[in-house]
N, C-alpha and C positions, 0 to 999 in steps of 0.2 A: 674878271673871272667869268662874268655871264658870258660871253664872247668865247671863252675857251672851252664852258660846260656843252654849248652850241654844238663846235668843230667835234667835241669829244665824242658825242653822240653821231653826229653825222659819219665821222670817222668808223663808227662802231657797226652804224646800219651798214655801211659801205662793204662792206665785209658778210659774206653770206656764209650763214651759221643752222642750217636747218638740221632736227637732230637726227643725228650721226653722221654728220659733215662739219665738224667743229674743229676738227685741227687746226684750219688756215687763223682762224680767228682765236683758238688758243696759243700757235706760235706768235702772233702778235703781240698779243696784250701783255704777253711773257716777255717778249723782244722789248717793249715799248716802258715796262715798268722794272726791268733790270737793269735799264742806265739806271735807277734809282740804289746799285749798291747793294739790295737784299738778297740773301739767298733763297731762290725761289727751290719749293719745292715741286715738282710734276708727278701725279700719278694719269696716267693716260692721257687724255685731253681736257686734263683740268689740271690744276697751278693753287698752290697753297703758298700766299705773299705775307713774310712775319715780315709785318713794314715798322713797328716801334715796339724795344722792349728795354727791359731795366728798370721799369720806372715802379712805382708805389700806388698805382693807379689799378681801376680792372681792367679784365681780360675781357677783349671787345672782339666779336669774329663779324665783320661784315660779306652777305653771302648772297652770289649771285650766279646764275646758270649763262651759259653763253650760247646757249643752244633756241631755235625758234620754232614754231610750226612752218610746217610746210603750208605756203598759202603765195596768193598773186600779188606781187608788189608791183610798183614801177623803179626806175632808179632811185636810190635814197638820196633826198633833198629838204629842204628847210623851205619851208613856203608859210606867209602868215603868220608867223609866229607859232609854226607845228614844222615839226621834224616828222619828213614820212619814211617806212621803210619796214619791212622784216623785222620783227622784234623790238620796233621802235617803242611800243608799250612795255610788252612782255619780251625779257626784261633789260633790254641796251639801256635805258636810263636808268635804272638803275644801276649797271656795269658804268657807263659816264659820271656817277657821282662819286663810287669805291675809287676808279681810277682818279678826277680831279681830287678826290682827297689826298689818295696818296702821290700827286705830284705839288699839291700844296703844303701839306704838313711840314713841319719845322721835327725832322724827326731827333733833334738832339733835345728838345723841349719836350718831348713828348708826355704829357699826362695819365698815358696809360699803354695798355700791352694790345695793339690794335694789331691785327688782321685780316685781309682780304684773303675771299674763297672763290675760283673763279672756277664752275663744274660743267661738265654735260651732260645731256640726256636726260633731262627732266621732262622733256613733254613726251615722254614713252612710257612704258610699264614700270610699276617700283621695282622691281626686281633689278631691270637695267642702267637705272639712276647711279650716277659715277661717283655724288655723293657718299651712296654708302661706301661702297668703297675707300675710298675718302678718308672719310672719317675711323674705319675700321684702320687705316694704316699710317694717320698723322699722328708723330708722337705728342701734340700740343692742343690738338683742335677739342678734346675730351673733355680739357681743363677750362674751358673759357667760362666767363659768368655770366653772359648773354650773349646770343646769337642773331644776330639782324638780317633776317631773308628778306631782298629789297625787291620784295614781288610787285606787281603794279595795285596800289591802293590808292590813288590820287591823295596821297600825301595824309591818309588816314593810318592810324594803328591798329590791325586789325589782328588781336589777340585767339593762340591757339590755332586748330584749325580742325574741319570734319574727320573723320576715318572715312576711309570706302571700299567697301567688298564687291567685286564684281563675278557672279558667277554665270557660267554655261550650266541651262538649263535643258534638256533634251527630252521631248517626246517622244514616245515608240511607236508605231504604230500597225501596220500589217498592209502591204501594197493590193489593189485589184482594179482593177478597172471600171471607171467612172459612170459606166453604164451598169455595172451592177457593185454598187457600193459597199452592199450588205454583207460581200464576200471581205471584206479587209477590216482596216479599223483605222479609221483618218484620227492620224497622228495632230491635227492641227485642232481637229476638234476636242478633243482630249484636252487642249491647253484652255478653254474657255473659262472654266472654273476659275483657275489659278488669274486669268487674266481679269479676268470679273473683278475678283476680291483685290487684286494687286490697283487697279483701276480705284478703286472704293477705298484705296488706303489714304489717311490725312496724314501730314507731316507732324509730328510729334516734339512740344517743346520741351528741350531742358534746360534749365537757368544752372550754371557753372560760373563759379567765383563771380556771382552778377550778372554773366551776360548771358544770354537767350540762343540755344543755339535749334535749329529744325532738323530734324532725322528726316528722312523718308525713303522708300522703295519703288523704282521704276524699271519699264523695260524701255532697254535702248536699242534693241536689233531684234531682229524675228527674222527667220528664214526658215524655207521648208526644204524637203528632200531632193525640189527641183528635176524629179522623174519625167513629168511632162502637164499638161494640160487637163488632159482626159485619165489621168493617173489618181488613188488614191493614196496623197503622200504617207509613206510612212515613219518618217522622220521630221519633227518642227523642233528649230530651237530657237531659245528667248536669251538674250543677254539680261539679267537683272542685275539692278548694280542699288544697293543700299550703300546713303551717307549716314556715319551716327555721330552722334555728339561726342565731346571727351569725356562723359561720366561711362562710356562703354567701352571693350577692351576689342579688340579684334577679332581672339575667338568668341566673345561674346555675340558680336555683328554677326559671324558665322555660320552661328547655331543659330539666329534667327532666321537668317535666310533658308535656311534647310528645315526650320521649323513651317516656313510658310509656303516651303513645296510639299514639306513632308515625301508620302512613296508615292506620288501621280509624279515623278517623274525622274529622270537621273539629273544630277547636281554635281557641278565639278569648279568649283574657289577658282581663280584664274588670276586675280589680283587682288591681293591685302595689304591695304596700307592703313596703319595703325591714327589715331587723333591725337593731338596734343591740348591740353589744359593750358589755359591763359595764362599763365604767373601774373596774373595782373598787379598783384602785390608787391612783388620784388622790384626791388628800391631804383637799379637801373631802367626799369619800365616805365615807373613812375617820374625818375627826372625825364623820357624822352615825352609822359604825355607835356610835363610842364615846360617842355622846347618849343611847346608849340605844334603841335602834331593837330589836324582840322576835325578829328572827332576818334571817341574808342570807340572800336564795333567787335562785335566776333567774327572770325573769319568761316564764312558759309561755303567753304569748300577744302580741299587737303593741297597742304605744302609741304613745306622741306622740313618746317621746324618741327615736324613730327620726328624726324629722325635723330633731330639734337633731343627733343623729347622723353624719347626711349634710351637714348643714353644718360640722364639725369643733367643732361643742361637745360636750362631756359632760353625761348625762342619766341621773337613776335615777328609779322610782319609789318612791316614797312617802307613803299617805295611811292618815287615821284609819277611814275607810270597810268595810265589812264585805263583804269578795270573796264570799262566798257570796251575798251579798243582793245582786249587781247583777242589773238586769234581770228581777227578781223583783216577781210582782205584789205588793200589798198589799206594798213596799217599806219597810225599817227600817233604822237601824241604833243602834249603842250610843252613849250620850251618855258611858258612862266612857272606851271609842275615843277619842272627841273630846277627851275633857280630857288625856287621856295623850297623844295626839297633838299639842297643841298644847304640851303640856311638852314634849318632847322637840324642836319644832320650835325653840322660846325658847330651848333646854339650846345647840341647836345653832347660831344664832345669836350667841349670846352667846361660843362656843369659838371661833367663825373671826374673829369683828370684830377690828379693829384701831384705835389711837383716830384721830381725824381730824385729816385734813391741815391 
């Protein structure tokens, strides 16, 4: 099996999936898991695979994006005992473990009502994420009892996940000429305040169901009106993008953000994506930390299980994938991840099944 989770992976890199270029790589995996007999469903360039049902067992959605950053690879290869390649962290290994499942499983055996979720366009805006979508029009995927986003966590469980609001901030200011300044109103200087105290902000804890999760507020872009050199710009704007914990709601994030521009400037939401609460509680969580999963953490940044989330499903992540190395050129990650990730998946499979009806 380690020898074929390898191929599976490398097979997976081999196949360029940047997002909004995922067809080739969703007619595959579609192609490749339909000799298995399922009726696969397709909305756009994602594949909803009900691989085992009937049984007396729960409802299991395992769920992965097939879509990668655009970034510099070289050809995808196995070297060292790391598979390199586009998405080889984030998240084809995780894709190589759903699929070696579903060509391992003994689906007349089966212990429970599993499903693979294979989507794109997650590393763009929430709005564009195919997911929702998805989930808005699978008649089954609503009902599941846990959700397994197999993001890259080096084979930790990393429960919940941040919200994030990111907004366009905008300066005003009055253009003149840089030799007499007096005559405008430099839009850039205008923003120092805000920049100051935004500077001055600490990261804010809050402990949910036990875990520790940090808020905070940053700017990630500035640009000015770009009139010229000698020009008093009258135009500067800031992208600010606040992450908050699951104890806060989305319009909540909102109004704070607009609370800490208040009227120095105009303010326009541009992306909200909601946080998810850990279920750390709920009994399927608990048999996968006892599978063996290598530490529970909360997750310091926003995934997908938000959107099971907001629907009233439970969601953790989980995958064999190497969190440092997403988004990283020249992209890798560890084939023993892989093997150890996909035991622990089988470990945990095997602990919730029930025999069938």
């Amino acid at each position: 099996m380690n020898a074929r989770l390898d191929e599976i992976l490398l097979w997976l890199c081999a196949i360029p999936s940047p997002i909004g270029e995922e067809r080739a790589l969703c007619d595959a995996v579609q192609a490749r898991l339909g000799k298995l007999g399922v009726a696969i469903r397709r909305y756009g360039d994602s594949i909803v695979v009900p691989l085992t049902r009937a049984t007396s067992g729960p409802k299991i959605a395992l769920v992965g994006h097939l879509d990668t950053v655009r970034t510099e690879n070289g050809p995808a290869r196995i070297e060292g005992g790391r598979c390199f390649g586009a998405g080889a962290s984030d998240m084809k290994s995780g894709l190589a473990l759903m699929i070696a499942l579903a060509e391992a499983i003994d689906r007349s055996k089966a212990g429970c009502d599993l499903t693979l979720v294979f989507y794109a366009r997650e590393e763009g805006p929430y709005a564009e994420n195919e997911l929702g979508p998805v989930l808005d029009a699978d008649p089954e995927l609503g009902g599941v009892d846990l959700a397994v986003c197999l993001e890259p966590s080096d084979n930790k469980l990393h429960l919940g996940c941040m919200g994030s609001v990111h907004a366009t901030v905008t300066f005003v200011g009055r253009t003149a000429h840089s030799a007499r300044p007096w005559e405008g109103d430099n839009a850039v200087t205008k923003a120092a305040d805000l920049l100051t105290e935004l500077r001055a902000i600490v990261p804010v804890e809050s402990v949910v169901e036990g875990l520790t999760y940090r808020s905070s507020v940053t700017v990630t872009q500035a640009r000015d009106g770009g009139r010229g050199r000698n020009v008093v710009p009258d135009r500067f704007v800031l992208n600010v993008n606040h992450r908050f914990a699951p104890d806060r709601s989305v319009d909540e994030a909102a109004a704070h953000v607009r609370a800490l521009v208040g009227d120095r400037a105009e303010v326009v939401l541009t992306d909200l994506s909601p946080a998810a609460r850990p279920s750390a509680s709920h009994p399927l969580v608990q048999a996968l930390v006892a599978a063996g999963v290598r530490s529970v953490e909360p997750k310091q940044a926003w995934t997908d299980v938000a959107r099971f989330a907001a629907r009233g499903v439970a969601a953790v992540n989980f995958g064999p994938g190497e969190n440092a190395q997403a988004h990283q050129r020249n992209e890798s990650t560890s084939l023993g991840l892989l093997h150890e990730g996909y035991t622990i998946l089988e470990r945990w499979l095997a602990s919730v099944s029930r025999p069938r009806l």
